[in-house]
C-alpha positions in Angstrom: -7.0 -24.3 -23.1 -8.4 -21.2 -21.3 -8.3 -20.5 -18.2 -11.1 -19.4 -16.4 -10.6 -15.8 -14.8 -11.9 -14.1 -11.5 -12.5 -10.2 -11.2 -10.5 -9.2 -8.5 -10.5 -5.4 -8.8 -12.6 -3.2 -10.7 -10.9 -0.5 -12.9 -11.9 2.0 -10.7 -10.1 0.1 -7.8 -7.0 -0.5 -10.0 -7.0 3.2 -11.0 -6.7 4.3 -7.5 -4.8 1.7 -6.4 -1.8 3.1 -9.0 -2.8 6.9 -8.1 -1.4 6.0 -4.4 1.4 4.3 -5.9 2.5 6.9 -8.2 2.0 9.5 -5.4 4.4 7.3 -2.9 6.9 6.8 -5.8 7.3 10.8 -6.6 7.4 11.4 -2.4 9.6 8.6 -1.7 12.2 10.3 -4.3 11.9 13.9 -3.5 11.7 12.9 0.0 14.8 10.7 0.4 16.4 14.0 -1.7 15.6 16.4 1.5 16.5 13.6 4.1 20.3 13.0 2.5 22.6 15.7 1.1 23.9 13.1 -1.2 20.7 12.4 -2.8 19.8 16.5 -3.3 19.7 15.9 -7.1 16.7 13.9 -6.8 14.4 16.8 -6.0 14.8 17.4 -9.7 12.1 15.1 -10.5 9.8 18.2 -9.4 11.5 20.2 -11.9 13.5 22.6 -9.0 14.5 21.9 -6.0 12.1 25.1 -4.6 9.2 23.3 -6.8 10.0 20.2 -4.6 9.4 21.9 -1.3 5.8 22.9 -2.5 4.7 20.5 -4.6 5.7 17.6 -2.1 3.2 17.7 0.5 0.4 18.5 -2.1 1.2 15.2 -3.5 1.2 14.0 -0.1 -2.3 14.8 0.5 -3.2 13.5 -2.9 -2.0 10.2 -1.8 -3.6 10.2 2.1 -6.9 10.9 0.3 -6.3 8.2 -2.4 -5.5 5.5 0.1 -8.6 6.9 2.5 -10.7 5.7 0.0 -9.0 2.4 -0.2 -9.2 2.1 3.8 -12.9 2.6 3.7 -13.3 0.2 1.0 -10.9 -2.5 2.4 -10.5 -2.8 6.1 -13.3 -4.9 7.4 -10.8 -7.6 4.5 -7.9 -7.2 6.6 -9.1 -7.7 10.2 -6.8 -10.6 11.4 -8.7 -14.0 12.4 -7.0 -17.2 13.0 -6.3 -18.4 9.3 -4.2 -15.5 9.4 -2.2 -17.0 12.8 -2.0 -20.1 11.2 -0.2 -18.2 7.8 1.9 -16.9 9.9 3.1 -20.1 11.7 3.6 -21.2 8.4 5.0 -18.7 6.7 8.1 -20.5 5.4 5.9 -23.2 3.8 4.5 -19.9 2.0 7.5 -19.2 0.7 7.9 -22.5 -0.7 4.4 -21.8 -2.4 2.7 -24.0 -0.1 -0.4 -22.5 1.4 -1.8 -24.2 4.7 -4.7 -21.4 6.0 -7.7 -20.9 4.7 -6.7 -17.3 3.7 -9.6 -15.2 2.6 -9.5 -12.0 0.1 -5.6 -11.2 1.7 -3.1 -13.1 3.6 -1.5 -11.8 6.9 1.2 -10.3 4.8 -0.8 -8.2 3.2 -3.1 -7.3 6.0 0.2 -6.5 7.8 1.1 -3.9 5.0 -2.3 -2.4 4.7 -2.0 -1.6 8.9 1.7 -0.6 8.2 0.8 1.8 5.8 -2.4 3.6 7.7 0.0 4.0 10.5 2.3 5.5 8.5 0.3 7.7 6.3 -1.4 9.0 9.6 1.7 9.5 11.4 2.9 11.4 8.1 0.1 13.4 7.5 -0.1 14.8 11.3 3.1 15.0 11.2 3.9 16.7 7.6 0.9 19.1 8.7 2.7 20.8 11.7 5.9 20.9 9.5 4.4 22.5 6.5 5.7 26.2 5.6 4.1 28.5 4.9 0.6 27.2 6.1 1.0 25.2 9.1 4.2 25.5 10.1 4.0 28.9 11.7 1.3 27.9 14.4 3.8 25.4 16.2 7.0 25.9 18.4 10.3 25.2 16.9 10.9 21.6 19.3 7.6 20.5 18.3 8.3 21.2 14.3 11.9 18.9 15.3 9.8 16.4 16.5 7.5 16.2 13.9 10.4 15.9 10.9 11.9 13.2 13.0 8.2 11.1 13.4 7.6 12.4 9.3 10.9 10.9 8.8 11.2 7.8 11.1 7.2 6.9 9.1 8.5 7.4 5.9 11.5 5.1 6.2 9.4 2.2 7.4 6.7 3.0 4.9 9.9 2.4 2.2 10.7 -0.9 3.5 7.6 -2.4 3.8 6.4 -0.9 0.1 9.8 -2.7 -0.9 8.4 -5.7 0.7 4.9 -5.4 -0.7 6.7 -4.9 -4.2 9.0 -8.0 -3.8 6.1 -9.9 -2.8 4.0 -9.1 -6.1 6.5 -9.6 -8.1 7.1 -13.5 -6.3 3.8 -14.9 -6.6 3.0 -14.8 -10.5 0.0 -13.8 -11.1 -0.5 -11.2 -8.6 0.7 -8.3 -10.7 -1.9 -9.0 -13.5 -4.6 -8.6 -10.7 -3.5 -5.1 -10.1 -2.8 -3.7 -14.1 -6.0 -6.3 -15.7 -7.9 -6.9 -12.3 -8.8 -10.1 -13.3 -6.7 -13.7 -11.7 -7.3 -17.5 -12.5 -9.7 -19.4 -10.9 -6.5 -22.0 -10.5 -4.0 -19.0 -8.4 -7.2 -17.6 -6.0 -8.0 -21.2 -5.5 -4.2 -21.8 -4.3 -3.3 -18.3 -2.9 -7.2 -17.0 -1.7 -9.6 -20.6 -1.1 -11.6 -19.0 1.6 -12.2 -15.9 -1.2 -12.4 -18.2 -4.2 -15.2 -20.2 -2.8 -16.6 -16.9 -1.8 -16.9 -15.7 -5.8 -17.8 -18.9 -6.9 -20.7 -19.0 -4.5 -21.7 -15.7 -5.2 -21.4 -16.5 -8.9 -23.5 -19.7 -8.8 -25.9 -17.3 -6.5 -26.6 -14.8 -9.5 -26.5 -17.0 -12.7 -30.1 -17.8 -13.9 
């Protein structure tokens, strides 16, 4: 039998979505290739090592603008209420595939990784801005460009973990992946994993049908 399916993204949503992906994949490389000697050979994937140092923080802008448009889109989502407590408290049930809140479009875990990653991307952009040669760079003393690799650095390392996280996490509760590449999800996994959302669509579904 079928199953019944739910749009959860649009393809333009999905499109951008992998557009900020893609970007972090290609920084987190070349970037983890300035950051340890060992890893130098990883700035290849820009072609040179020279193309690396240019071509990096134009992607990183790329990506800051990407995700801006998935911040305006998706914040007033991931304002934390109490359901979101309550997942939290029980967040080892979660992990036994139990949900207990009445979660709405995202859990606390992924509300957690959407704030993570503003932070971060703000933190990198102000941060990547004062350190950028030839534009920037040359406006601000040498202590405050030292300070601004170690906050671009300290930001990017967290923003690593937690996309490790977010990946893990997608890849544990089946079904989550196909949401992002087909943007469509059962109406049996956004009952379990989203009830507050799912009755939400089917309302607004029952709403518009003649």
């Amino acid at each position: 039998m079928k199953q019944k399916m739910i749009q959860r993204y649009t393809a333009a949503e999905r499109v951008n979505h992998w557009i900020v992906a893609g970007s972090f994949l290609l920084l987190a490389i070349s970037g983890l290739g300035f950051f340890f000697p060992g890893f130098f050979w990883l700035t290849d994937i820009f072609g040179t090592p020279q193309l690396a140092r240019i071509i990096h923080p134009f992607v990183g802008v790329l990506m800051v603008l990407a995700f801006a448009r998935q911040f305006l889109r998706y914040w007033h989502h991931n304002l934390i209420d109490r359901e979101d407590v309550k997942w939290m408290k029980d967040v080892g049930e979660v992990l036994k595939g139990n949900e207990t809140a009445d979660v709405g479009r995202y859990n606390a875990g992924q509300k957690g990784m959407f704030w993570l990653m503003t932070i971060c991307l703000i933190l990198l952009l102000c941060s990547g801005f004062v350190a950028w040669r030839p534009y920037f760079a040359i406006h601000f003393p040498i202590p405050l460009i030292r300070l601004a690799l170690l906050v671009h650095s300290a930001s990017a390392v967290a923003l690593i973990i937690g996309i490790i996280v977010h990946v893990y996490a997608a890849i544990w509760v089946k079904g989550t992946i196909r949401a992002m590449v087909e943007g469509i999800v059962s109406h049996a996994w956004a009952k379990k994993h989203h009830p507050r959302w799912y009755r939400e669509m089917v309302n607004k579904s029952s709403s518009t049908t003649p």
